[in-house]
Structures are given as C-alpha cells and as structure tokens.
N, CA, C and O atoms as a CHARMM CRD file, in Angstrom:
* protein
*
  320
    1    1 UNK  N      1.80800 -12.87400  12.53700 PROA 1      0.00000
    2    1 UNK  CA     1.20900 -12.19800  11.39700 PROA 1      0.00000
    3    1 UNK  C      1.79700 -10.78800  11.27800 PROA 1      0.00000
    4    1 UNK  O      2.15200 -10.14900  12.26900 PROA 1      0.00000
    5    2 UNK  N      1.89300 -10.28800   9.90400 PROA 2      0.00000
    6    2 UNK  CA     2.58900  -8.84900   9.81700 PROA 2      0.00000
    7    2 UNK  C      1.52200  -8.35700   8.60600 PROA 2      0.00000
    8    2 UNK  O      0.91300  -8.95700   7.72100 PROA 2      0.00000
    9    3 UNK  N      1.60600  -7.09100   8.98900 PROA 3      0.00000
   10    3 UNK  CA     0.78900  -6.05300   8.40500 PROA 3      0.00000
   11    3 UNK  C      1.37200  -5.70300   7.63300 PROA 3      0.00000
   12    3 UNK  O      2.58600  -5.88300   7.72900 PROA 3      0.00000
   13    4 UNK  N      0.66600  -4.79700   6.08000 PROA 4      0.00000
   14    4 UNK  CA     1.46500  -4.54200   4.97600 PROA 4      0.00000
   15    4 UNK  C      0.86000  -2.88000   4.86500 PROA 4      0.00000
   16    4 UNK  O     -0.29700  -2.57300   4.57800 PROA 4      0.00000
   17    5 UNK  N      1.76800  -2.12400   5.11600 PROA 5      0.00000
   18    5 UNK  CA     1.67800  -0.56500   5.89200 PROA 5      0.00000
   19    5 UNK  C      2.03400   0.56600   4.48700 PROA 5      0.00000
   20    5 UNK  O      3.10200   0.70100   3.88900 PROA 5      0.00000
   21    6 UNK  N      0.83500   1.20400   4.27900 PROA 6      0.00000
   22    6 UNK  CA     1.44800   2.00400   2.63700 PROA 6      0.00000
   23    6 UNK  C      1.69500   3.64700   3.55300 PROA 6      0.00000
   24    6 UNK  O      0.83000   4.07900   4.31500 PROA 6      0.00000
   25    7 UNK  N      2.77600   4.24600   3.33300 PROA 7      0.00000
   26    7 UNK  CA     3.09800   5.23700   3.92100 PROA 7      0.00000
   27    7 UNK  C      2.71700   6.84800   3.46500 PROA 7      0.00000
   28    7 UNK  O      3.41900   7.13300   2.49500 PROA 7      0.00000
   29    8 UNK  N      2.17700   7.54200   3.70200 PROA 8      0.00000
   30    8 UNK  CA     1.76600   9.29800   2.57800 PROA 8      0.00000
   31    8 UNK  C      3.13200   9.61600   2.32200 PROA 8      0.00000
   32    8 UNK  O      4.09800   9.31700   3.02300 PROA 8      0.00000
   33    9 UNK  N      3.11700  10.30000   1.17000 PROA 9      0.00000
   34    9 UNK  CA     4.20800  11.02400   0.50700 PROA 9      0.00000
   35    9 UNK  C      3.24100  12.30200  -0.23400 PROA 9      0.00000
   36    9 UNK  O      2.02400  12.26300  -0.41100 PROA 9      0.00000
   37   10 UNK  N      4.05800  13.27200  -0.54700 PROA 10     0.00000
   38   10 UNK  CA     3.44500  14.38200  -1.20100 PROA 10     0.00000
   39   10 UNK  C      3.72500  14.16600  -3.12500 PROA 10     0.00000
   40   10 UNK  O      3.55800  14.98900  -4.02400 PROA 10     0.00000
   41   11 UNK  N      4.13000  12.92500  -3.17500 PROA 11     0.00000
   42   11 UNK  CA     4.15100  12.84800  -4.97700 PROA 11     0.00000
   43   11 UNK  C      3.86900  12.15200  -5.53500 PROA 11     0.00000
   44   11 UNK  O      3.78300  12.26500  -6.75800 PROA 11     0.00000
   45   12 UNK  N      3.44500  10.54100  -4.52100 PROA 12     0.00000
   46   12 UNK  CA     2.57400   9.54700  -5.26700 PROA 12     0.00000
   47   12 UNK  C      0.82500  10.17400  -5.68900 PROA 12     0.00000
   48   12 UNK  O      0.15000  10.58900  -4.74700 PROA 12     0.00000
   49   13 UNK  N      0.23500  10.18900  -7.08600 PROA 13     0.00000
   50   13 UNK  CA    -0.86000  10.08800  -7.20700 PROA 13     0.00000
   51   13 UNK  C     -1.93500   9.38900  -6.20200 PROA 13     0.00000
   52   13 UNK  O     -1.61000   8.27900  -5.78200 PROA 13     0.00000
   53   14 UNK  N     -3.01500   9.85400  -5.83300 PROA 14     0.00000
   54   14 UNK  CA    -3.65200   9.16900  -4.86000 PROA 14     0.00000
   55   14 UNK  C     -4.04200   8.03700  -6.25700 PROA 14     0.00000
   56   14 UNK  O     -3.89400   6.82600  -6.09900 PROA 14     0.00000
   57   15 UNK  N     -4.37200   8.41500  -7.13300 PROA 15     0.00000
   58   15 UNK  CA    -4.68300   7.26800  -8.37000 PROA 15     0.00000
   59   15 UNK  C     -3.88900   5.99400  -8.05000 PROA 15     0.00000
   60   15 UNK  O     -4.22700   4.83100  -7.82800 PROA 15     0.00000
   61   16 UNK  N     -2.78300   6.59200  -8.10300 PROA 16     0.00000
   62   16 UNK  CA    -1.83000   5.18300  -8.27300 PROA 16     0.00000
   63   16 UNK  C     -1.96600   4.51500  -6.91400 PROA 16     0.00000
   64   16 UNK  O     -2.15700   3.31600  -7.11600 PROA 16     0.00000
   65   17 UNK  N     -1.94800   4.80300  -5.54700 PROA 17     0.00000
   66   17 UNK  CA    -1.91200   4.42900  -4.30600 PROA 17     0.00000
   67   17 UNK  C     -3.29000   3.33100  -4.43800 PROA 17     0.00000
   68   17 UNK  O     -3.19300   2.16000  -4.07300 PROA 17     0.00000
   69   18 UNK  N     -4.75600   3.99600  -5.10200 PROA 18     0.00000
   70   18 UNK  CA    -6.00400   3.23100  -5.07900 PROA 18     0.00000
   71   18 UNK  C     -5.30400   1.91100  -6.33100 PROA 18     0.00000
   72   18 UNK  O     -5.64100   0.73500  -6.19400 PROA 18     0.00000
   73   19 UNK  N     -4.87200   2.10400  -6.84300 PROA 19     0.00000
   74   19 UNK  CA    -4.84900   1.00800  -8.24900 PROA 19     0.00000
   75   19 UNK  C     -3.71600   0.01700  -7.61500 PROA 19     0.00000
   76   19 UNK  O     -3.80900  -1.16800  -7.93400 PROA 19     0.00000
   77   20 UNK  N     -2.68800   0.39200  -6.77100 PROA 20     0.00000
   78   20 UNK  CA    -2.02300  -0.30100  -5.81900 PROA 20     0.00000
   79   20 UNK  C     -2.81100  -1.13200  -4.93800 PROA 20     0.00000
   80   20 UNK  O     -2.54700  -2.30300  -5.21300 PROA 20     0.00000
   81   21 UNK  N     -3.36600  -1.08600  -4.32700 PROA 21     0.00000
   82   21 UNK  CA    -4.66200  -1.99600  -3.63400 PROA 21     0.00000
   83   21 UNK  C     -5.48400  -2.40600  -4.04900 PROA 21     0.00000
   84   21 UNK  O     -5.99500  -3.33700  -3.42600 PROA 21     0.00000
   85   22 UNK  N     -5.92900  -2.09700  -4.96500 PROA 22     0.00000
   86   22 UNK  CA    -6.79600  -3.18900  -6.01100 PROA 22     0.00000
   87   22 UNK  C     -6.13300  -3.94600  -6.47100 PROA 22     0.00000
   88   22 UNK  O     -6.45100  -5.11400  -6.24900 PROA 22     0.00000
   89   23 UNK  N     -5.05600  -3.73100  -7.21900 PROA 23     0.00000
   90   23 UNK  CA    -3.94200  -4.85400  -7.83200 PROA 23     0.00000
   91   23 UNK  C     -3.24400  -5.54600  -6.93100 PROA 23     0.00000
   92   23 UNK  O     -3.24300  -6.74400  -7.21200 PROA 23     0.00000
   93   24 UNK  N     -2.64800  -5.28200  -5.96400 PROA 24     0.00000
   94   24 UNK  CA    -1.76300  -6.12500  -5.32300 PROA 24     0.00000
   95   24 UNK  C     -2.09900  -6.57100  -3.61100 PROA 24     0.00000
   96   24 UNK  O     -1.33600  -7.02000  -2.75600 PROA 24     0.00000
   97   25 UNK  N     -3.79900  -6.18000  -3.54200 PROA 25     0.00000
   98   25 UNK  CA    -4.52800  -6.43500  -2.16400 PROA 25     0.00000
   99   25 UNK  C     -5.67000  -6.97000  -2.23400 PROA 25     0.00000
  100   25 UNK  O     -6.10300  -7.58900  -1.26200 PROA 25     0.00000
  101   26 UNK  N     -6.50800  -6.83000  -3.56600 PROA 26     0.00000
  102   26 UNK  CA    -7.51800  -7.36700  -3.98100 PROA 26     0.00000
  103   26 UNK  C     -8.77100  -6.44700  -3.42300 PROA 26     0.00000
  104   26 UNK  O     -9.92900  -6.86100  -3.37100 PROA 26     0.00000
  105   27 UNK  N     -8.35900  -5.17400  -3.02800 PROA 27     0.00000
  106   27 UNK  CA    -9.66500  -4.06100  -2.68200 PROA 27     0.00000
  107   27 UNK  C    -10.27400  -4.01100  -3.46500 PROA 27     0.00000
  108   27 UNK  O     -9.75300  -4.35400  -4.52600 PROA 27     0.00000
  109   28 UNK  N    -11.64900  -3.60200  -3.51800 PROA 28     0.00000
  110   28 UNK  CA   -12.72000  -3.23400  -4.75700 PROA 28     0.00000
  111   28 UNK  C    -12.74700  -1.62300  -4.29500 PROA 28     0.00000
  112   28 UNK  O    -12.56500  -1.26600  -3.13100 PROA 28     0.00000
  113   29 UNK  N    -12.95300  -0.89700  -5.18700 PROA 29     0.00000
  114   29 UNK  CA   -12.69000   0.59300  -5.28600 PROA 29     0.00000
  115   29 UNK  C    -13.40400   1.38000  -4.19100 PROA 29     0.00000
  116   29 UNK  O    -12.98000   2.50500  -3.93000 PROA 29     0.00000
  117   30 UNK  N    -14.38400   0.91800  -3.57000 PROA 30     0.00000
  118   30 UNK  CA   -14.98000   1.59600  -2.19400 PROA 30     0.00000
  119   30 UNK  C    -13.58800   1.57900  -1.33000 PROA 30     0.00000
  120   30 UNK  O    -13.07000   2.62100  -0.92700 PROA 30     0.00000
  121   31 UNK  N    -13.15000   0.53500  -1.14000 PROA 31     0.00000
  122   31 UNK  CA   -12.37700  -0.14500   0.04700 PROA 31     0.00000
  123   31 UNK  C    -11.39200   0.88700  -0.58000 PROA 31     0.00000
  124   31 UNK  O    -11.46500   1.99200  -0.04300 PROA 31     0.00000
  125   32 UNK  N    -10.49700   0.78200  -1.58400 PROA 32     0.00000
  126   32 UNK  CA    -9.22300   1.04800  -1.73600 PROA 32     0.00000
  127   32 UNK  C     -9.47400   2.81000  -1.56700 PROA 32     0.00000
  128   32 UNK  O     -8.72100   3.38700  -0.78200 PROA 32     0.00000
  129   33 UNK  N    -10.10700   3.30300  -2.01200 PROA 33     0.00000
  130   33 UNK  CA   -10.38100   4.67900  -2.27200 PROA 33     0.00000
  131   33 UNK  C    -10.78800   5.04800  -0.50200 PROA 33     0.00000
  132   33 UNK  O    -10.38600   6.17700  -0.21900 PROA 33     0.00000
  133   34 UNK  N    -11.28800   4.53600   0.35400 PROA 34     0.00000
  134   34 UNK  CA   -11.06500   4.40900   2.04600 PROA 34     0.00000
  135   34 UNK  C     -9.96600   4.40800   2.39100 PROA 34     0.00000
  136   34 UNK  O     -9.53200   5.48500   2.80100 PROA 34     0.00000
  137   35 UNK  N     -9.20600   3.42600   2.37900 PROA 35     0.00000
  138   35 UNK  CA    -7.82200   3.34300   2.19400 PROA 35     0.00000
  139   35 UNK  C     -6.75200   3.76000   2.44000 PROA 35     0.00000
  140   35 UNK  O     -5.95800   3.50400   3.34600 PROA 35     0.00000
  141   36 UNK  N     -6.70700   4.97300   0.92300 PROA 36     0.00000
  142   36 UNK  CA    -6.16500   5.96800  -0.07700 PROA 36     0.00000
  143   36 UNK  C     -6.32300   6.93100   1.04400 PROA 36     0.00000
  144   36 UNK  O     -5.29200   7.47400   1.43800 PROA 36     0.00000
  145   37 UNK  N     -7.57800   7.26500   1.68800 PROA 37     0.00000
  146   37 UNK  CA    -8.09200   8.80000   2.27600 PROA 37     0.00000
  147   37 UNK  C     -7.33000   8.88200   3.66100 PROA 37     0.00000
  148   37 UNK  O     -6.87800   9.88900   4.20600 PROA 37     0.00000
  149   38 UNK  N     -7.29700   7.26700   4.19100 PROA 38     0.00000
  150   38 UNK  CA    -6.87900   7.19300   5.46300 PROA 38     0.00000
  151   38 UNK  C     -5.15100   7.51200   5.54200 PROA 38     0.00000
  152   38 UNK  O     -4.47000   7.93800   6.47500 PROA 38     0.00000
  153   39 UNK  N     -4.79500   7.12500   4.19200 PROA 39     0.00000
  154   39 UNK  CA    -3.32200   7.26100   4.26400 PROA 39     0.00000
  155   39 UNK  C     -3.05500   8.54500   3.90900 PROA 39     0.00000
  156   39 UNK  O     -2.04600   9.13400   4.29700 PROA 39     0.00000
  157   40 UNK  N     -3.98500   9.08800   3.11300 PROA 40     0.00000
  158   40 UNK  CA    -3.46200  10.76000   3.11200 PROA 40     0.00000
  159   40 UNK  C     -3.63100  11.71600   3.95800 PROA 40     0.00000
  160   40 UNK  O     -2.91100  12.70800   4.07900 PROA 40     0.00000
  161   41 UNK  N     -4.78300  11.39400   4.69500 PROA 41     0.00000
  162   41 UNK  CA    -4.53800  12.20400   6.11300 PROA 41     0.00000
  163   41 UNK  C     -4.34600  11.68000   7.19600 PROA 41     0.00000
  164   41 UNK  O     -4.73600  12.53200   7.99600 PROA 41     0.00000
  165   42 UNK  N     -4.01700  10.87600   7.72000 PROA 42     0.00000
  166   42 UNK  CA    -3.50700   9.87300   8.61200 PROA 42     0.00000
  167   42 UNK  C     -2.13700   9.83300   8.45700 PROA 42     0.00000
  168   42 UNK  O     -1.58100   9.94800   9.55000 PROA 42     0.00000
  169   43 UNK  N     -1.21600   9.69100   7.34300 PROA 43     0.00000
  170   43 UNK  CA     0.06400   9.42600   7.27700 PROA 43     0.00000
  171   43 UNK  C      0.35300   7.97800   7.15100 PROA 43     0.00000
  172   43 UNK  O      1.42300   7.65700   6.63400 PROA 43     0.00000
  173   44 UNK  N     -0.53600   6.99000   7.59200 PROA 44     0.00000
  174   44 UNK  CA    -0.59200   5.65400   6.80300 PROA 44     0.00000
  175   44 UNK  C     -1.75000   4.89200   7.14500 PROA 44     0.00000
  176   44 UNK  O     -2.69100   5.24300   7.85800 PROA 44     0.00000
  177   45 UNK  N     -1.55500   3.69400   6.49200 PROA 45     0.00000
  178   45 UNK  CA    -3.32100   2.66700   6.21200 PROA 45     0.00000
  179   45 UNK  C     -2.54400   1.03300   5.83100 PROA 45     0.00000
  180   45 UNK  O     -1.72900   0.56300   5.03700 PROA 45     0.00000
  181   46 UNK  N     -3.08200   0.76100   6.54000 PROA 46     0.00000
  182   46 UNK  CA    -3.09100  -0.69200   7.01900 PROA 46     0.00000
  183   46 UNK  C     -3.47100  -1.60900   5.36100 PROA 46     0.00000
  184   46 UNK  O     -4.64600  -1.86500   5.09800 PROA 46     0.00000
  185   47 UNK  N     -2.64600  -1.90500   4.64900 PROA 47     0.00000
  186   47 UNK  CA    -3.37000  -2.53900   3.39400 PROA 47     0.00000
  187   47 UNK  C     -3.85500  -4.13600   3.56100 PROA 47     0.00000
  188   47 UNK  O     -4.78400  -4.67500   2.96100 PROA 47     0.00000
  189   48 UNK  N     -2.87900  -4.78800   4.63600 PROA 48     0.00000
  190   48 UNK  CA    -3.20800  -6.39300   4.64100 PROA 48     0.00000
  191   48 UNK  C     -2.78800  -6.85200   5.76300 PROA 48     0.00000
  192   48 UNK  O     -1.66600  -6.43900   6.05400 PROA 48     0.00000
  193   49 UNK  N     -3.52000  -7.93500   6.91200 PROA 49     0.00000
  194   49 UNK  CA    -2.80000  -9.07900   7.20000 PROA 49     0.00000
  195   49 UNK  C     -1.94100 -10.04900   7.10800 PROA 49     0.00000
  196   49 UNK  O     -2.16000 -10.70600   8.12600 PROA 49     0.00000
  197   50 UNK  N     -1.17500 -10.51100   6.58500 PROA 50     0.00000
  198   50 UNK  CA    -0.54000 -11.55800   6.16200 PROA 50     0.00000
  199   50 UNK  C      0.51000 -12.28500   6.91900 PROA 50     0.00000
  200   50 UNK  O      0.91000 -11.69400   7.92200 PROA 50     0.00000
  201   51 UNK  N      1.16000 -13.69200   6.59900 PROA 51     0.00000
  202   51 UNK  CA     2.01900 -13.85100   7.51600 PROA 51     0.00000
  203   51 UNK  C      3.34700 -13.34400   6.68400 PROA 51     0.00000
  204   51 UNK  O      3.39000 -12.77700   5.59200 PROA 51     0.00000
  205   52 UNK  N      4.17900 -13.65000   7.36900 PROA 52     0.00000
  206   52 UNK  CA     5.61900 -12.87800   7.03600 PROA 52     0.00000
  207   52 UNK  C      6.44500 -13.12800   5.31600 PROA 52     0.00000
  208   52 UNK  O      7.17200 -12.27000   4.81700 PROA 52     0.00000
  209   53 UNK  N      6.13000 -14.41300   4.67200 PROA 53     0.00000
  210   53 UNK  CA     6.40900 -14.15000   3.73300 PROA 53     0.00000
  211   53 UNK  C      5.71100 -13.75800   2.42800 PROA 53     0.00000
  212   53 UNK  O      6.10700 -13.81400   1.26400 PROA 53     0.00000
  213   54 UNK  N      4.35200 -13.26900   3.05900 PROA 54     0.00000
  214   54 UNK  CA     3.28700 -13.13400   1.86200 PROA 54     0.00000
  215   54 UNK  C      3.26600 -11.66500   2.46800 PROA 54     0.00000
  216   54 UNK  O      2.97500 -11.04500   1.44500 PROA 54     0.00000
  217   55 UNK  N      3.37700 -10.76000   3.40400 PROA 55     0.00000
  218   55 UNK  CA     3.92400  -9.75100   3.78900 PROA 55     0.00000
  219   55 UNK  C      4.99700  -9.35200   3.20900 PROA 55     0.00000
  220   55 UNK  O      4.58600  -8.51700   2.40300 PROA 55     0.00000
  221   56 UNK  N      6.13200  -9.42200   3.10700 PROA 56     0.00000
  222   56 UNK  CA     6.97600  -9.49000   2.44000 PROA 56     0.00000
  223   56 UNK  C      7.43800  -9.51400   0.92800 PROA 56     0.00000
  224   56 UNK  O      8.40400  -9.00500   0.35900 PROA 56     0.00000
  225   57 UNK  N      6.37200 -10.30400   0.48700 PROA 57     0.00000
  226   57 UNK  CA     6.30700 -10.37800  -0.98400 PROA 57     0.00000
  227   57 UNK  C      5.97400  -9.19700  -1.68000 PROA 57     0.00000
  228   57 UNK  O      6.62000  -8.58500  -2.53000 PROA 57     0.00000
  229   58 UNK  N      4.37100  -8.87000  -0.97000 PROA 58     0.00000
  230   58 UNK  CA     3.47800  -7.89400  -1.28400 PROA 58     0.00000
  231   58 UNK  C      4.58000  -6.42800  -0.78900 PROA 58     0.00000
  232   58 UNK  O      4.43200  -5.54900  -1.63800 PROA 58     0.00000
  233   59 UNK  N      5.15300  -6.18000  -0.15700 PROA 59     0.00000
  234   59 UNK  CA     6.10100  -4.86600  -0.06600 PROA 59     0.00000
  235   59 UNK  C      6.82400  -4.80700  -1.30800 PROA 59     0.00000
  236   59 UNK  O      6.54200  -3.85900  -2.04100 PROA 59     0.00000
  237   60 UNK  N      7.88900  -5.80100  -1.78300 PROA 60     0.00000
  238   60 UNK  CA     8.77700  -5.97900  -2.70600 PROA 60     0.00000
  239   60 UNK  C      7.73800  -5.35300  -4.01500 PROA 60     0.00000
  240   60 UNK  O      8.07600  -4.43900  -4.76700 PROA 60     0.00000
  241   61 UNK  N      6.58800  -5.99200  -4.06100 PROA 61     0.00000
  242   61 UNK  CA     6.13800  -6.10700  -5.69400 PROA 61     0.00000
  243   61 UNK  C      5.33700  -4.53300  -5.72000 PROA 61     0.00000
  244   61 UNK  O      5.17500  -3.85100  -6.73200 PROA 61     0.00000
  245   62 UNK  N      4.95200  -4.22500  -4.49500 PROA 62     0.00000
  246   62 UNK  CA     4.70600  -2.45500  -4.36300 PROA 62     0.00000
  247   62 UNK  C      5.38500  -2.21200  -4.76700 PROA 62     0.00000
  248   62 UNK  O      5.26400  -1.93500  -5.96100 PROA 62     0.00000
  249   63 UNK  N      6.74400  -2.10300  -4.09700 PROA 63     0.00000
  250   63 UNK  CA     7.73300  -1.37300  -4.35000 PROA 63     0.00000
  251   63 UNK  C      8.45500  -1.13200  -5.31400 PROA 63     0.00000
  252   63 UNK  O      9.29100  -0.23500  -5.42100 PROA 63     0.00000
  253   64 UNK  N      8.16300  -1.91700  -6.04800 PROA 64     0.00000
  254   64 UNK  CA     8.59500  -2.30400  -7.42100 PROA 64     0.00000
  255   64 UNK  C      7.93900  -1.70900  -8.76600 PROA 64     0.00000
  256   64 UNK  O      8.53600  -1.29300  -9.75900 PROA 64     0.00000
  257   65 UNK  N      6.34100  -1.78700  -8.50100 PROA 65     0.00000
  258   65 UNK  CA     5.62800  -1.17500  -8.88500 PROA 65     0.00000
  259   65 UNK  C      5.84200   0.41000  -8.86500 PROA 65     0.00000
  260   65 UNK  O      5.75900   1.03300  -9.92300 PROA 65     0.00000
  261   66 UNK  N      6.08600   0.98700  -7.79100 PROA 66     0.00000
  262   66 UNK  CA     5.79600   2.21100  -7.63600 PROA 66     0.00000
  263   66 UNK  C      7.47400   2.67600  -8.05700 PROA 66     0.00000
  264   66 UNK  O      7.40500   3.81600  -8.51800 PROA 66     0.00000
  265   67 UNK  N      8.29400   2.40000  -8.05500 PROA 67     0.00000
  266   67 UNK  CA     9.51300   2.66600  -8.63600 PROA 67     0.00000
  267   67 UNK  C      9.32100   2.58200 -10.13900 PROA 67     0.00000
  268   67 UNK  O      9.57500   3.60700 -10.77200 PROA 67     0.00000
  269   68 UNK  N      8.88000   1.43600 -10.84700 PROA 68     0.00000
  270   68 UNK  CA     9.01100   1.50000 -12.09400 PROA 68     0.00000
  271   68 UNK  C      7.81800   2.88700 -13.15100 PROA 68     0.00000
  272   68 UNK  O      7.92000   3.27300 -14.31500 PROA 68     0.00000
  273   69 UNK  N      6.91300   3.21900 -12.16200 PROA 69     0.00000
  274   69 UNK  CA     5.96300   4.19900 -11.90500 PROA 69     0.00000
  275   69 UNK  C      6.62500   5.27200 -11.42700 PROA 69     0.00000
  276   69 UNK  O      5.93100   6.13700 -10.89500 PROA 69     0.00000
  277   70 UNK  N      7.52700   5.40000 -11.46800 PROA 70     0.00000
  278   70 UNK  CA     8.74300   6.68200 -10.56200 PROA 70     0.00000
  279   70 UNK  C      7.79700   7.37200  -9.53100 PROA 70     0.00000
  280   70 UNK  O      7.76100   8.56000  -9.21000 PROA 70     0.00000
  281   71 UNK  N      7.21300   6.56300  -9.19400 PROA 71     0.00000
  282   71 UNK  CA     6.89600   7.47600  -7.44700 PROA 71     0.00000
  283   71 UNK  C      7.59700   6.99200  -6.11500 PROA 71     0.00000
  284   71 UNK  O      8.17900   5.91300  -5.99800 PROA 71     0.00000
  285   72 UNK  N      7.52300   7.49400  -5.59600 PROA 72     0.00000
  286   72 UNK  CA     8.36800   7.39500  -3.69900 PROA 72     0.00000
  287   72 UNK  C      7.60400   6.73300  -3.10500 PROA 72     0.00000
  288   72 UNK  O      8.20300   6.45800  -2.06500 PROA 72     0.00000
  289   73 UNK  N      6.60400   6.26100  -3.07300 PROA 73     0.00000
  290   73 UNK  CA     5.75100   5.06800  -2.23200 PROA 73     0.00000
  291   73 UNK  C      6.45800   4.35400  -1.56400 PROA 73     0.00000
  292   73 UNK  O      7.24700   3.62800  -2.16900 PROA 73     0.00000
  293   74 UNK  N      6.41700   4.31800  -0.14800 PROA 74     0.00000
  294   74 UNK  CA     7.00400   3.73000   1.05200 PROA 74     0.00000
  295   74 UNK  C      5.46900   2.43600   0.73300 PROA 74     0.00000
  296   74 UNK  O      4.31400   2.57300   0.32900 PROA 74     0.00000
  297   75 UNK  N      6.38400   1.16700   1.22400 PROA 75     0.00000
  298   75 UNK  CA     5.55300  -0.27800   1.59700 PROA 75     0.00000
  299   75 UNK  C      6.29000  -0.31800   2.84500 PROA 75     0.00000
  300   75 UNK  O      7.50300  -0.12000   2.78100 PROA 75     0.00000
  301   76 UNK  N      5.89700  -0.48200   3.66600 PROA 76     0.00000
  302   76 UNK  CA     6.55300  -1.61500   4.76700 PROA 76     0.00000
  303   76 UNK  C      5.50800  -2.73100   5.25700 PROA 76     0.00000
  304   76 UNK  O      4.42300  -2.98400   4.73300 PROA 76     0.00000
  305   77 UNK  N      6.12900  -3.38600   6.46500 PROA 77     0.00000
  306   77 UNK  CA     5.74400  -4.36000   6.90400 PROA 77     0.00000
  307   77 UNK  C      5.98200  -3.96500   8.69500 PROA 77     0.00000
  308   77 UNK  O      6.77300  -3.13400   9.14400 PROA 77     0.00000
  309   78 UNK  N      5.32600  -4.57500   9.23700 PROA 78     0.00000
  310   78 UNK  CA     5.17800  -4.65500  10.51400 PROA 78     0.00000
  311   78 UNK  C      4.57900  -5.76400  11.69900 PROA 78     0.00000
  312   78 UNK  O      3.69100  -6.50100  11.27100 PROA 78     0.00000
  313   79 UNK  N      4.91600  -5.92800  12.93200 PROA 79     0.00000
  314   79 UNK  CA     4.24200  -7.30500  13.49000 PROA 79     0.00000
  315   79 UNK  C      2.46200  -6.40800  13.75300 PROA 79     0.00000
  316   79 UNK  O      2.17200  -5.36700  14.34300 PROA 79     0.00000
  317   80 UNK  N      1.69800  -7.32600  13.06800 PROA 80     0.00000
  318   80 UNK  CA     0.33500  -6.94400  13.85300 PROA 80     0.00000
  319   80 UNK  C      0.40000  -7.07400  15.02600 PROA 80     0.00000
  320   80 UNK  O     -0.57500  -6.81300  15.73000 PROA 80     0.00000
C-alpha cells in the first residue's frame, strides 16, 4: 500500500489544497480543512491509503489539477 503525501509550499491557496481533497480524496470539509492545517504547519499530510496504482493515479490528476491552477503543489506517493 502507498500513501498519497500533499507537500506545503508558500503559494498554493490553502483554498485550493482543501478543494483538492474533497475532489480528488473524497474529504468532507472538517476532514480536508484538518488536513490543509496539518500540511501547513507540519510541512505535509497524509491525504490517502491506496495501493500503487490508485496512488499513482491520484498524484498525476493533483498534479494536474494544481498546474492547470498554476500553483506548485507537490503530490507524491510513498510505501505506507
């Protein structure tokens, strides 16, 4: 199983980071807005479980997201 890891940056909107996990993690706004807080002062937050190609997916379509959104939002992936 691999984890789907959202990274702090100083220029993504915390807006967009919460609407990122609701859309592409299925958080309800308590959760994502937890989240959001952990990754901004923490430096990152754990968004999902998954196995490796649903891990994988979910980085790409962040990433994709947040590019076409012109922000720097780091996705990665990692072994839980």
């Amino acid at each position: 199983m691999f984890q789907v890891v959202l990274l702090n940056d100083d220029f993504t909107p915390m807006e967009f980071v919460v609407m990122v996990l609701q859309q592409y993690f299925k958080r309800d706004l308590e959760t994502a807005t937890q989240i959001m807080l952990k990754i901004h002062h923490e430096g990152r937050g754990v968004c999902g479980v998954y196995t490796r190609d649903v891990a994988a997916t979910k980085v790409e379509l962040v990433l994709a997201a947040a590019r076409r959104a012109g922000h720097p939002l780091q996705c990665i992936m990692e072994a839980a």
